[in-house]
C-alpha positions as CSV (number, residue, x, y, z in Angstrom):
1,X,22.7,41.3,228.1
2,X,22.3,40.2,224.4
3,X,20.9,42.2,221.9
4,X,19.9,41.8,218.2
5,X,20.9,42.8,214.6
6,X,19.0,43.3,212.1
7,X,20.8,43.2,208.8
8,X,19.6,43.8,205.4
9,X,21.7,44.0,202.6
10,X,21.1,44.6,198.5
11,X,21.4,46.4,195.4
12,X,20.0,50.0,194.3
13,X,17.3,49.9,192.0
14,X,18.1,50.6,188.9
15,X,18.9,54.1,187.9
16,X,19.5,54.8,191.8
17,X,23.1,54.7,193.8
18,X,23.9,54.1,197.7
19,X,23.7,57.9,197.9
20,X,20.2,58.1,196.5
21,X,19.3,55.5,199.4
22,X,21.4,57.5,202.0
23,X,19.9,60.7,201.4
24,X,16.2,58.9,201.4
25,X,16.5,58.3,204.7
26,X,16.0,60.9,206.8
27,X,12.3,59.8,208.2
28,X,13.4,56.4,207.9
29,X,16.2,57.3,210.9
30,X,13.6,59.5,213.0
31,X,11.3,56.3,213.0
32,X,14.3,53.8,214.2
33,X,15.3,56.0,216.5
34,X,11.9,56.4,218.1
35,X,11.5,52.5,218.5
36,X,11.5,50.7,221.6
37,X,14.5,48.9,222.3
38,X,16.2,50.5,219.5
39,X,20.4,51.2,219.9
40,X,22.3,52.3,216.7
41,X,22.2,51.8,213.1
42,X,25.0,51.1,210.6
43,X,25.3,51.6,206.9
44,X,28.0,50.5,205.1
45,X,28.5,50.3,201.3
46,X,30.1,48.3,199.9
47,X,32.8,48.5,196.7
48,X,30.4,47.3,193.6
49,X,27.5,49.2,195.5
50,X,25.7,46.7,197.3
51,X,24.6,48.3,200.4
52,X,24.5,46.7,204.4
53,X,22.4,48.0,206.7
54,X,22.5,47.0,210.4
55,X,20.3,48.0,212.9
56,X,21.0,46.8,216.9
57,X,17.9,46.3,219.0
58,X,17.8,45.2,222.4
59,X,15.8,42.3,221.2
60,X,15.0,40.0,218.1
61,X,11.2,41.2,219.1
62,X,11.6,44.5,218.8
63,X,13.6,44.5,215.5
64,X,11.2,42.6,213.9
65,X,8.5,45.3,215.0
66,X,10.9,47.6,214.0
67,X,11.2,46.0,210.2
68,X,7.5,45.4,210.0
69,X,6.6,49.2,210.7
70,X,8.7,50.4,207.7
71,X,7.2,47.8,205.8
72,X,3.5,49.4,206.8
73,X,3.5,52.4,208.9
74,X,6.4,54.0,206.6
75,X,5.4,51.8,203.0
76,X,5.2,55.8,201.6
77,X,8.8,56.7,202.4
78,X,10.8,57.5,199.2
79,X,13.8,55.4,200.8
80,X,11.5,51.9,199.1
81,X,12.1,53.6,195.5
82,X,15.3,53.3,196.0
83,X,16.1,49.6,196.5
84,X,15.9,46.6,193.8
85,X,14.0,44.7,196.3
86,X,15.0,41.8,194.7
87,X,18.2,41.7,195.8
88,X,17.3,41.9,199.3
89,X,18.7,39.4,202.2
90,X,16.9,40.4,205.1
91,X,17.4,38.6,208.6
92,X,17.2,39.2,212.4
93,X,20.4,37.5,214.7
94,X,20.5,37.3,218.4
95,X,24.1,38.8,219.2
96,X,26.7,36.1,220.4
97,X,29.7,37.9,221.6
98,X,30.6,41.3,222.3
99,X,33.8,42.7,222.7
C-alpha cells in the first residue's frame, strides 16, 4: 500500500529560529496525531535554517484534510508566528517506492 507525504519547507519569520518553531508545536503534534490516516512526522533543519517538515499519511486525501485543518481549525496556534510564510513550498506526493 502507498501512502503520502506531505512536505513543507521554509524560512523562520524574522526574529524567530527553527527552535522557536519546534517548541510551538506541541498542539500542532496532538492534532496530527489525532488525524485519520495519519503515520509519522519529520522535521529536519537544515544548515542556513530553513526548516522541512514531512508528514506521511496513508493517503493524499487525508493530508490535505490534515493541512487544511491547521490552516482553520488550529489558524490560533502560536506555531503560524513563527514561519515567514513567504518562503513556504507546500506540496502533497503520493509515495513511489519504499524500501
Amino acid at each position: 500500500m502507498t501512502h503520502a507525504l506531505e512536505i513543507t519547507t521554509f524560512a523562520p519569520a524574522a526574529g524567530c529560529t527553527a527552535q522557536d518553531f519546534l517548541d510551538a508545536n506541541e498542539a500542532i503534534d496532538a492534532y496530527l496525531a489525532a488525524r485519520p490516516g495519519f503515520r509519522w512526522r519529520n522535521i529536519a533543519v537544515c544548515d542556513d535554517g530553513t526548516v522541512i517538515d514531512i508528514v506521511a499519511f496513508d493517503s493524499e486525501a487525508q493530508a490535505r484534510t490534515s493541512a487544511a485543518g491547521i490552516m482553520t481549525q488550529m489558524a490560533d496556534s502560536p506555531v503560524h508566528a513563527t514561519i515567514d510564510h513567504s518562503t513556504v513550498d507546500w506540496r502533497v506526493v503520493d509515495v513511489a517506492h519504499v524500501l
